[in-house]
N, C-alpha and C positions, 0 to 999 in steps of 0.2 A: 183484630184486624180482619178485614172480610179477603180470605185468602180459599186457595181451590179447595185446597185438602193440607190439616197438618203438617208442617213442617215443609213444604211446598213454598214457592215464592210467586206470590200476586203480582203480575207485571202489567196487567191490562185486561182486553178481552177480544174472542176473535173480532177480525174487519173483514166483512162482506164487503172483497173489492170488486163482484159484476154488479153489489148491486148499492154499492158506495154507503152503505146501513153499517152499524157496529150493531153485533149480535150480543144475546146475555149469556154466552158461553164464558167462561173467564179462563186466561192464556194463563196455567200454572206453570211453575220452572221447578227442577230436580238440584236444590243449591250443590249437591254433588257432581253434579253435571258441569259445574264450574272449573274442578279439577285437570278437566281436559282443556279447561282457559278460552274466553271470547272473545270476537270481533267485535266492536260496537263502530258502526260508519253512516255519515249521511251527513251531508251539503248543512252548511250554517242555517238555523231555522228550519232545522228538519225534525227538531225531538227530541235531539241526540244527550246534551244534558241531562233534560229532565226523563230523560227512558233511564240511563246510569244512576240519578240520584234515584229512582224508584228503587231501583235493584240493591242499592245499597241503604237505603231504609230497611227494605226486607232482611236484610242481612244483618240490620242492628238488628230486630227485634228479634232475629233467630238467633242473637248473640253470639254473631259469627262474627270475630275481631277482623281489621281491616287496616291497611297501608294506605294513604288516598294521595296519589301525586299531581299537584293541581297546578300547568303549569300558565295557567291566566287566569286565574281567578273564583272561575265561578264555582269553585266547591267548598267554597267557605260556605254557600247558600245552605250546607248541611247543618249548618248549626242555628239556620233560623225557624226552629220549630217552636211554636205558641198554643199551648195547649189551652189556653183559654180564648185564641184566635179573637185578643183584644186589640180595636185600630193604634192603640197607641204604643203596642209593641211592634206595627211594624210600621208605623212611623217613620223612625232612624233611619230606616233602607227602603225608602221611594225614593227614587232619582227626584231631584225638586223640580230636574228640565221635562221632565216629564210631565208634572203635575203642573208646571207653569203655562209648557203647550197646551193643557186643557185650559184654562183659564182655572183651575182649583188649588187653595191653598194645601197644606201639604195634612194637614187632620183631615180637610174632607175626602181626601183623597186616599187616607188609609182607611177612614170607612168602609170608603168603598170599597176596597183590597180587602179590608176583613171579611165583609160581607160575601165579596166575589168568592175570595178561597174557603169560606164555608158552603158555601152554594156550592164549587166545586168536586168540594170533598164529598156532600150530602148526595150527588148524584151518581159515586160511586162506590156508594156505600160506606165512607168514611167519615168520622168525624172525629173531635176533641179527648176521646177515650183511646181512640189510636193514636193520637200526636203523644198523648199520654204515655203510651207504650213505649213508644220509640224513646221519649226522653227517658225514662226508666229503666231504658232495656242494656243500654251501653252511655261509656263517659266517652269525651271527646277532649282532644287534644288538637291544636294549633299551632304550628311550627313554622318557625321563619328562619331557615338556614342563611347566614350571614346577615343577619339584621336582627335587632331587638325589638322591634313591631310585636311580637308574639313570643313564643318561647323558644332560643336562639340552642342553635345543634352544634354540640362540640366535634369536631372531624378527626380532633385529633384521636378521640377511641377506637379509628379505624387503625393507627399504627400502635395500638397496643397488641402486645403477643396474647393471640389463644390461650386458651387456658386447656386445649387439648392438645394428646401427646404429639409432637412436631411426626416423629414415626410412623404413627398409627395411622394419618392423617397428612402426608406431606403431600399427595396430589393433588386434594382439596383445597389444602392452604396454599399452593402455588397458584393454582386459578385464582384465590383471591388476590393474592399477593401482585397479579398479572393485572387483574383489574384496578387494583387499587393504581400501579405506577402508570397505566395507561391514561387513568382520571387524572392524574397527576401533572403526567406530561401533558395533558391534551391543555390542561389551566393555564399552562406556561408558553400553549401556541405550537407544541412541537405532538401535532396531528396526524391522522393515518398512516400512523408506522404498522412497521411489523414486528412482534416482540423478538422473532427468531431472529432480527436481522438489526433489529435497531440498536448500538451501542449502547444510546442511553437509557432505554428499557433495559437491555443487557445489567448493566451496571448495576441501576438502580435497585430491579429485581433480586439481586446479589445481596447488598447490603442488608435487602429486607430479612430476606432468607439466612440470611449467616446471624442476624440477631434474634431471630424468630425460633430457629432452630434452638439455641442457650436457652431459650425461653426469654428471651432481653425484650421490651417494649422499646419503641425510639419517638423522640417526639421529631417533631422536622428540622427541629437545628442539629439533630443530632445523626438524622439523616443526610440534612445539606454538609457537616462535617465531613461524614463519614466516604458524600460522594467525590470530595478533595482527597482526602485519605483513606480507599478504602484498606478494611481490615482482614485483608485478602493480598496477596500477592501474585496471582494468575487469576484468570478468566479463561477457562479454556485450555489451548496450548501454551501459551501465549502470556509473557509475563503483561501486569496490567498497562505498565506504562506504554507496553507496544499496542497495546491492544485499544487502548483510551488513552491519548498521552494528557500529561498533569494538565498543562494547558489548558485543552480541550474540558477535561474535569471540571477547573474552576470556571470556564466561562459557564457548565451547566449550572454549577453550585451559585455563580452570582445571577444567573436566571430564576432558580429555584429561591433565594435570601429577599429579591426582590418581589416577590410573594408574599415570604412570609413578613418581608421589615414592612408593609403597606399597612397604612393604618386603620384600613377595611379590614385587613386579613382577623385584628384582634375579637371581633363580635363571632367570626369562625370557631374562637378556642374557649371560648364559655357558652352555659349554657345545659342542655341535656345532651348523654352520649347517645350512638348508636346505637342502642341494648334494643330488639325489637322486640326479646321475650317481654320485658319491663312495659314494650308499648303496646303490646297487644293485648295484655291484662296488670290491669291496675292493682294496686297493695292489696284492697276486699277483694280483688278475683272477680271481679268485674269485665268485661269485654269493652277493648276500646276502640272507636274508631281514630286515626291518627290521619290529620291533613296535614297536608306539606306543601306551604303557600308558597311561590317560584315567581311569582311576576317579576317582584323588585329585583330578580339575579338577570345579570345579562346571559348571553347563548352559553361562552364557556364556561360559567359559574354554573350555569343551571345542570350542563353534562358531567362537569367536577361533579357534584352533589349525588345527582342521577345513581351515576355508576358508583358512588358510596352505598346509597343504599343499598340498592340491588345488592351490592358483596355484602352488605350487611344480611339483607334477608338472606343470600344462599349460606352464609356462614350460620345463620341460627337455625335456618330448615334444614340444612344437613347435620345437626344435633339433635334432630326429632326421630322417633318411631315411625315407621312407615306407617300410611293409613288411606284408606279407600274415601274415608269422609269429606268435607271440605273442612279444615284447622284453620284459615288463617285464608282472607283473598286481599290481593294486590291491586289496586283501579290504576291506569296511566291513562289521562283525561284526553292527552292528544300524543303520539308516538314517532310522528314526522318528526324527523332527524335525528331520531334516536336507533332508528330500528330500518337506513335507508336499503332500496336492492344493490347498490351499488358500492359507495363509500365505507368505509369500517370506523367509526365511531366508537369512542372506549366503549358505549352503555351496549353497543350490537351484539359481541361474543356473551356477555353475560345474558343478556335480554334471550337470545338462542337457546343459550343453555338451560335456565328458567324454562322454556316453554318447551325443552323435551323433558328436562328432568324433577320441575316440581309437583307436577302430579302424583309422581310416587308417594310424597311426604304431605299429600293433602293441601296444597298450596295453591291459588287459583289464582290464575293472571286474565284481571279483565284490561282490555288495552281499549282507548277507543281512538278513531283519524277520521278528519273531515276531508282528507286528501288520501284516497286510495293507490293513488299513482305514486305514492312516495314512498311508499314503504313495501317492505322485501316481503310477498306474500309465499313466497317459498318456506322461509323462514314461519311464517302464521299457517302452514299448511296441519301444524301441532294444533290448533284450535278445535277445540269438538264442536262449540258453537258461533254463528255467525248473527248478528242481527246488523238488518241494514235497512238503511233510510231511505228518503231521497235523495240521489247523486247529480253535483252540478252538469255534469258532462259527459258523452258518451265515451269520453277513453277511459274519466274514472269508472264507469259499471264496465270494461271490459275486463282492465285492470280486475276488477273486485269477481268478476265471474271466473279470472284465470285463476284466481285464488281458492275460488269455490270451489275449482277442477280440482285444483291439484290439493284438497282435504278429502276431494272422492265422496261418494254420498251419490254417484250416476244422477246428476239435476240433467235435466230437460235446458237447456244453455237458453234459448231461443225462448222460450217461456217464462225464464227467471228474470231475461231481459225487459221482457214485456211489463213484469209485475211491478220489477224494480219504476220501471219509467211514467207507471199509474198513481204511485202513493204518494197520497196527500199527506201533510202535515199531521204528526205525531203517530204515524203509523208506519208498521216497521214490519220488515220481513225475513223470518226467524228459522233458521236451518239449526237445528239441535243433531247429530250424530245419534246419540240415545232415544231423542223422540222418533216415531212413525214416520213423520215424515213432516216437511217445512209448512209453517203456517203465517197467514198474516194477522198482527193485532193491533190494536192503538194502544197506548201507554194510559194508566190510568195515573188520573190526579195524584202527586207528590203532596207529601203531608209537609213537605221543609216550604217556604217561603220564596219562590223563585225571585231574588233580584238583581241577577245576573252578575258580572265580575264585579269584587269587591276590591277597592282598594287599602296600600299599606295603612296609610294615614285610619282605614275604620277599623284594622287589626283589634288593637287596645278595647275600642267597645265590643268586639266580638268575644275577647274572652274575657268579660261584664256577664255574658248570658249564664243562666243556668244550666247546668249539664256541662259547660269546658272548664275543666281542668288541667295543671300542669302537675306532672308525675312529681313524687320526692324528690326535692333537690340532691343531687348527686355530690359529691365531692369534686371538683375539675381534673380532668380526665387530662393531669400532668403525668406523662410516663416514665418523665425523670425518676419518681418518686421511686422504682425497680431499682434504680442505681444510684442515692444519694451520695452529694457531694458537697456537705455540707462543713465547715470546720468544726474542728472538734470542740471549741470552746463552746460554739453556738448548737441550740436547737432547734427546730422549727418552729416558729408562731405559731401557739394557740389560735385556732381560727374561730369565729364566731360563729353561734348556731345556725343554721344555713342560709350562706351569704352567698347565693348565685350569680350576683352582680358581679363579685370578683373577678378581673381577670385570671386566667391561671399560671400567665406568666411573671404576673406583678409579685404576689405572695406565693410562697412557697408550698405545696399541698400538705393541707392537714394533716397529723397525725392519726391513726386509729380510733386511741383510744383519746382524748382531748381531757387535761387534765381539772377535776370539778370545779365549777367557776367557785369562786372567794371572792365576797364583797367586803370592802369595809371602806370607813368614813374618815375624810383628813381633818386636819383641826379645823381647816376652816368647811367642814361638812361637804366636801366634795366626793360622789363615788367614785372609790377604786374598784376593780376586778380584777383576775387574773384572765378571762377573759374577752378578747378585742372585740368592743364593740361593733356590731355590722354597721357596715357603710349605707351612706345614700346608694340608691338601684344603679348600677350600673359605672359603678366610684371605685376605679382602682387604688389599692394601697401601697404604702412603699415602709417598710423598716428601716428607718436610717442608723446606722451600722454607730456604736459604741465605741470613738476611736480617740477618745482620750481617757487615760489611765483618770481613775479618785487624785490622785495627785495632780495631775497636770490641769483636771478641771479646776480643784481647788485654788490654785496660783495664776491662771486664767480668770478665773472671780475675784481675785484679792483676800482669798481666804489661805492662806497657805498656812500651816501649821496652826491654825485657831478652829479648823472646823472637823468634826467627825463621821463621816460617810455611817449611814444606817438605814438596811433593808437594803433588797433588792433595787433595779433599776427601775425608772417610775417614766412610762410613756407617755407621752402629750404630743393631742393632735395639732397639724398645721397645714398648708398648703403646700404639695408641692408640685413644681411644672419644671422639665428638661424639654429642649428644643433641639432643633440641627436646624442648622442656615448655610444653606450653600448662593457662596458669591461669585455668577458668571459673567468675568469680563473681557468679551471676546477682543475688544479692541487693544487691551493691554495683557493678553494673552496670560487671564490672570484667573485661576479657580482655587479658590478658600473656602473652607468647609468650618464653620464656627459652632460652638454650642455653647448655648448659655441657659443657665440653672438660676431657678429661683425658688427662695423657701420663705413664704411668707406667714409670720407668726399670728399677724392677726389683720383682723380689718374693721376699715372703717365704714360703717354702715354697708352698701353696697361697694364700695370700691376698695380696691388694692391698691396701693402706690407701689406698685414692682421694682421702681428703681432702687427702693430701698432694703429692696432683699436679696440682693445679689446674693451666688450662693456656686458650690462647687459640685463638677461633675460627678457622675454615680454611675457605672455599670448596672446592671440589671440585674445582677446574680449577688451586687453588696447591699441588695434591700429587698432580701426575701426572710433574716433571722431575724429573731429576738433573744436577749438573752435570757438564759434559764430561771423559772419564778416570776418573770417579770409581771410591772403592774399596770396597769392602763385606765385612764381618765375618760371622762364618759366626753363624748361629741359634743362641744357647743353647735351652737344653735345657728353661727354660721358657717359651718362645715354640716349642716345633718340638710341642706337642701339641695338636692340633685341639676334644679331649675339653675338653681344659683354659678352651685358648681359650672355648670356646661357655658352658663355665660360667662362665668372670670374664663374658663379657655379661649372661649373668641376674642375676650378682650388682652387676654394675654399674647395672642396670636398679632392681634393689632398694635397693641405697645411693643413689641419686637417690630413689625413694620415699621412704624414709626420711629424707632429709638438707634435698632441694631443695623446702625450705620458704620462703613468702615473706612477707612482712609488711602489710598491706593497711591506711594507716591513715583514720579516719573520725572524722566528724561528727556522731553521729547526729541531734542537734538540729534541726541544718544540712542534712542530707541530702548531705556532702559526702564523698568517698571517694579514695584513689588507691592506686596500685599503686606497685610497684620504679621505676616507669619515670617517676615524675610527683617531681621534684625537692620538697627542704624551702620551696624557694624559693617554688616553683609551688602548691605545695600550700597554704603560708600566702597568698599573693594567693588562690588559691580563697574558703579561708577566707573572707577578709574580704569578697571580693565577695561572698559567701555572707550573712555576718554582715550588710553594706550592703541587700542587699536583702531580708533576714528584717526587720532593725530598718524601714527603711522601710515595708515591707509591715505590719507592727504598728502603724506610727506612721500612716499611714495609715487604718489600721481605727477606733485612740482619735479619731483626727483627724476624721473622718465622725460619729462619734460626737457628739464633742463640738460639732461644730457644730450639730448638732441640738439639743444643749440650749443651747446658744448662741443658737441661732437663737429659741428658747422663751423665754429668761429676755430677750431685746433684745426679743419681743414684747410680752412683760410691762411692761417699763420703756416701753414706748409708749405703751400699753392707760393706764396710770399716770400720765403726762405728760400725754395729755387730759382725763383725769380732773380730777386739778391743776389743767388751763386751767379745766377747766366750773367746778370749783369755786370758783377763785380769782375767776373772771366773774362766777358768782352773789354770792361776799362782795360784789365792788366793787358791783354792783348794790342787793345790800343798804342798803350804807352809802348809794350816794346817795339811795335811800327812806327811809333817816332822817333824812339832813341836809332832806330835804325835809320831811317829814312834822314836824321841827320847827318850820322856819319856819315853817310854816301855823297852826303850834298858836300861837308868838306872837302871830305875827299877827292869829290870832284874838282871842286876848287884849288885843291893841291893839285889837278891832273891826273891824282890816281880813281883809275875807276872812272866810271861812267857818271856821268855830269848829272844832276838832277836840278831840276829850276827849285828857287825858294818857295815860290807858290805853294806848290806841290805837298811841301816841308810842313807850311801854316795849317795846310787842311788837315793833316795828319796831327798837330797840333789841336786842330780845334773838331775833331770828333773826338782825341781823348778828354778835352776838356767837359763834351757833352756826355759822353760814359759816365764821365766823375759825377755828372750831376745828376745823371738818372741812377745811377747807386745810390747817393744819398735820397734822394726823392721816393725811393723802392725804401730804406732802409727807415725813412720817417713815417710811411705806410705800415710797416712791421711795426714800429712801436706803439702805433695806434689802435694796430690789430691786438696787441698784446693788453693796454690799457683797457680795449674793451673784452677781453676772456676774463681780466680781474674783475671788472665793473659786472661782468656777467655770476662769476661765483659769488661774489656779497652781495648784489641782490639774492640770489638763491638762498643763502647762509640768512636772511633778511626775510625772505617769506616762510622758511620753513620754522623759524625762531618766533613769526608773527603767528604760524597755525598753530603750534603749539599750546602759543599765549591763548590763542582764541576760545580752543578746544580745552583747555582746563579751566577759563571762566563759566565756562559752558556746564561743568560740572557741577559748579552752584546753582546753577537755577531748575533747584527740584521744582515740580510743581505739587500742590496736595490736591486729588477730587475725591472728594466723598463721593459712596456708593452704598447705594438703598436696594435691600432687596426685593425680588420678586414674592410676591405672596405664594404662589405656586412653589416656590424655593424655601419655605418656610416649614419645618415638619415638628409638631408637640409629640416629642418620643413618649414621655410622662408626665403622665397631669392626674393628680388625685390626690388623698391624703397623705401625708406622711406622719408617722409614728417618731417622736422625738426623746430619745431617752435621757432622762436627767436621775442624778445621783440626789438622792437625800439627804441632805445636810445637816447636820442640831450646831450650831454656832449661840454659843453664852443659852443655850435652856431651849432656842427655839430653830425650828426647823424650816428649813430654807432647800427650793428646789434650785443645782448649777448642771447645766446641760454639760452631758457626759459628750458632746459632739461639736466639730469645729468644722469651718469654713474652710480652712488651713489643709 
């Protein structure tokens, strides 16, 4: 490679900016001088790219191993290098909107790309012998954290325990430990805390620490456990529950479950671990460069991951030998919002820390930002070197100047201003701390293929090319495996030679040593093993648990005392799928949460008939064994297609739409409702308590009622009754002023006494006779009165005996509405193969497979 001087990095050559000329001086770099870690900045379309991949070419070929974090794409372009710079290797990656705005189909258009990027190369001194180099010099690796596009990163290695002394080492491993729960909480939305003050940093930190210390690994359910019950009893002064009450606890814990139960979360826990020593040289000892594709993650995913790494690098740079060299450099392609001057973001303390303390350990952090204003340059004041583009605006060069200050180097402020606001395209202006002093140069031609962000969907043909490889498949990074808890009858599955599609929380993790596979042949010539066939890519497995005795199978088949169990248990593959279905119906104030199981034995051509495999619930922790020696049947043909598989999900998915209807029956009278889950039983007591207190509540209401006119009409007959008395008082009064009013008159008539005329006599007569009649005529009113307080209680006794009647008719008319789920309500907990064990049978000379497993 045409470079300045040995061991030196070619980055370009100077640029005569009075006299706008590129000189044949050539810009060398001290890749040591990375240790003190760089700025790389300049407006979109300034260079900035293609100056970064320059630098990390040079760095392959110095076989200086590499981190590369690409969070839009365009560093996958590092793996389009063609050393034979033929048009139809770069083909694949011309934009065709490109080639179509020319009017050129998409071959004549990599011609000319071939042509162009050797013409490029040839006039700065490069050609096909250096493409060559580079492909030779390091392997490359492509990673897609949470997606299987490329090679997917297991996260859970970050909560496995060190394997250094907690003692020796416990201030180290608490910054990790700080960064890891920070990543953690920020995935779950609970943002710019402070770890001094935040509770559930507090907590979490705790649990980590108290299992880390044993030397214990946790996986996250064992974390989400542990943050409902920690295994601590204070925090502080302060017992836990005052301190974090349980409540509070679980609402974190079903924040934190709600994570992990997503069915994204699973592509998280397979895959390659953390191990950066593993990434930075490959098994030969070879030097790798490692890209870490981030498009597909959204903002919090991409910060979750971020701040992984990073604790991953500081955790394996702080296991290294100090060293003045450069061991190992870091690229973060864009660093806004990771590294803001204001906000604290988990990936900020770690990213700080890094850029005071990994130069001691040889570690170089190239950072680059097209947005200067965004980021904390106080913080970048640890930078020895600066290179910088064109900038869109004059607050970003103040910004980027105030940054200049404050790394010192006494720049001419007003001069640097001027330079920065002259440079043209792909030229850049370069303050090194170790060099003389700052220079300008243009970037010279990349040897990689520029075809700017690549998408997930081209991942798959990207690691097609030669030169990327994926490390030795790992074991999955189950942390249970520190603390088994497996029953004692059972022992772990023999796992197949490496199977990285596996989930790791499907099957239980491998043994050590895996005991040596045993083939042999059935009568009717089918392979046995002792070892379980690998899955289709990406095909979780399930061991379905041995839960009928040789006996019970046998009597179960019809073979009861005729047949003789021989060998081991004999596995055969099948399909199997668990679902959750939650039913929300708000109008009958009704939430059902269902799950139904299917295990289908076989199929026809492409289809399942699912209704025919109904099948019983399984926890996740009764289909990780097998039993001891067992034997295993090789894959048919259709269960060994991945394609296939992925489509019975969807359609499995759709026949639960379709099928997993439920019945909701109601009241509506009543307001009474229930689901699947609320018994004939329960639901008629509903009812009637329902009925009991709708009639009551009526009978109540006529009852109020009535006694108001009750209370009116027992007025009335009062009102009445004195009436009566006055009346009946004035007749008697009457009469005795007649019987009086007679005698006087004799009297008279005798001469005794004072004479009275008969007239007189008659009247007194005939007002008592009108008394007598208005007594009776008051006294026919009372009986009237009376007749109607009777007439008033039986009707009363008449409506409340009619409500009654109405309201327990009313208890029959349930109605029934079926209710279809939402799709969005529809979750496949498990879908993959299942592993079916059957007993071996010899019945009369011949040997016959009865499943040792029941529905039941």
């Amino acid at each position: 490679m045409a470079i300045a001087k040995d061991g030196e990095f070619f980055l370009g050559k100077v640029f005569d900016l009075e006299k706008s000329t590129l000189t044949d001086s050539p810009l060398s770099y001290d890749p040591g001088d990375l240790t003190t870690h760089a700025i790389v900045t300049g407006m979109t379309g300034s260079g900035k790219t293609g100056m970064c991949v320059g630098l990390l070419e040079e760095a392959a070929v110095e076989g200086i191993p590499a981190i590369i974090i690409d969070p839009k794409g365009d560093l996958t372009n590092l793996l389009l290098h063609f050393p034979d710079l033929a048009p139809e290797a770069f083909e694949p990656w011309i934009d065709p909107d490109l080639a179509r705005r020319e009017g050129k189909d998409l071959a004549t258009k990599a011609v000319e790309t071939a042509e162009g990027w050797r013409k490029g190369l040839e006039g700065w001194g490069l050609g096909t012998e250096d493409i060559q180099t580079l492909k030779d010099s390091v392997r490359f690796g492509l990673f897609t954290p949470g997606s299987s596009a490329g090679t997917p990163v297991n996260i859970l290695s970050s909560f496995v325990a060190p394997e250094v002394p907690w003692n020796d080492h416990r201030e180290m491993l608490r910054e990790k430990i700080a960064t890891i729960v920070t990543a953690l909480l920020g995935l779950i939305g609970i943002t710019d805390l402070d770890p001094l003050r935040s509770r559930e940093h507090i907590l979490l930190s705790n649990v980590l620490e108290d299992a880390w210390s044993k030397g214990e690994s946790l996986s996250l359910v064992d974390l989400i456990l542990r943050t409902q019950n920690p295994p601590f009893e204070s925090l502080g002064a302060f017992p836990v529950d005052n301190f974090f009450p349980a409540k509070d606890r679980s609402a974190l814990a079903m924040r934190l479950n709600s994570f992990l139960a997503s069915p994204s979360f699973e592509v998280w826990r397979e895959g390659q671990p953390l191990d950066i020593g593993a990434m930075l040289y490959g098994p030969s000892g070879k030097p790798r460069h490692n890209i870490f594709y981030l498009a597909h993650l959204n903002d919090s995913e991409r910060m979750f991951f971020v701040t992984l790494l990073f604790a991953s690098i500081e955790s394996w740079m702080r296991t290294q030998r100090g060293t003045s060299s450069l061991r190992a450099l870091v690229y973060f392609d864009e660093i806004v919002g990771y590294l803001p001057p204001v906000a604290n973001p988990p990936s900020r303390p770690i990213m700080l820390r890094m850029l005071k303390q990994a130069r001691a350990f040889g570690v170089g952090l190239l950072l680059a930002t097209q947005n200067p204003i965004d980021v904390d340059y106080r913080g970048l004041s640890n930078a020895g070197t600066w290179v910088i583009g064109r900038l869109q605006t004059d607050q970003d060069k103040q910004r980027l100047l105030d940054g200049l200050d404050s790394a010192g180097g006494g720049l001419d402020r007003r001069e640097v201003d001027r330079i920065i606001s002259a440079l043209p395209k792909r030229t850049f202006f370069i303050h090194n701390i170790h060099a003389r002093g700052p220079q300008i140069f243009q970037t010279r031609w990349v040897l990689n293929y520029l075809a700017g962000p690549l998408m997930r969907s081209q991942i798959p043909e990207l690691l097609k090319l030669d030169g990327v490889e994926a490390l030795p498949s790992a074991a999955p990074a189950s942390v249970e495996a520190t603390t088994p808890a497996a029953p004692s009858a059972l022992t772990p599955a023999a796992g197949p030679t490496p199977a990285p599609a596996v989930v790791a929380s499907a099957v239980a993790a491998q043994p050590p040593e895996a005991p040596t596979p045993v083939a042999e042949l059935t009568g009717a010539g089918e392979v046995l093993s002792t070892t379980r066939p690998a899955p289709p890519a990406r095909t979780e497995e399930y061991l379905l648990p041995a839960d009928l005795t040789a006996g019970a199978a046998l009597a179960k088949a019809g073979l009861a005392g005729r047949g003789t169990v021989e060998g081991p248990l004999l596995y055969k593959p099948a399909l199997y799928g668990q679902a959750s279905i939650t039913y929300n119906v708000p109008k009958y104030d009704i939430r059902y949460e269902r799950r139904v199981s299917v295990l289908p034995l076989e199929a026809r051509g492409n289809s399942v008939t699912w209704d025919d495999f109904g099948w019983k619930h399984y926890q996740a922790a009764q289909l990780q064994y097998a039993e001891p020696e067992a034997r295993f049947t090789q894959l048919p043909a259709w269960l060994s297609d991945a394609r296939q598989l992925t489509a019975w999900r969807r359609d499995l998915e759709e026949w639960l739409y379709r099928t997993a209807t439920i019945e909701v029956r109601t009241l509506p009278s009543l307001g009474v409702s229930a689901g699947p889950d609320v018994s004939q039983e329960e639901f008629e007591a509903r009812a009637r308590r329902a009925a009991e207190q709708a009639a009551q509540t009526q009978v109540d209401k006529l009852t109020e009622a009535h006694k108001k006119k009750l209370d009116d009409q027992q007025a009335k007959i009062r009102r009445q009754e004195d009436k009566i008395l006055r009346e009946e008082t004035q007749h008697n009064q009457r009469r005795l002023e007649e019987a009086g009013s007679a005698v006087e008159t004799v009297l008279g008539f005798l001469g005794i006494g004072r004479k009275r005329s008969i007239s007189t006599n008659l009247t007194k007569r005939r007002m008592t006779a009108q008394d007598r009649m208005d007594v009776r005529r008051e006294k026919a009113v009372m009986e009237d009165l009376v007749k109607e307080l009777e007439d008033l209680e039986a009707r009363h006794a008449d409506q409340v005996r009619e409500t009654r009647e109405q309201i327990e008719r009313s208890v029959q008319d349930v109605q029934i509405t079926s209710v279809t789920p939402y799709k969005k309500d529809i979750f496949i907990d498990l879908f993959g193969i299942a592993w079916c064990p059957y007993y071996t049978v010899i019945v009369n000379g011949v040997s016959r497979e009865v499943p040792a497993f029941s529905a039941d």
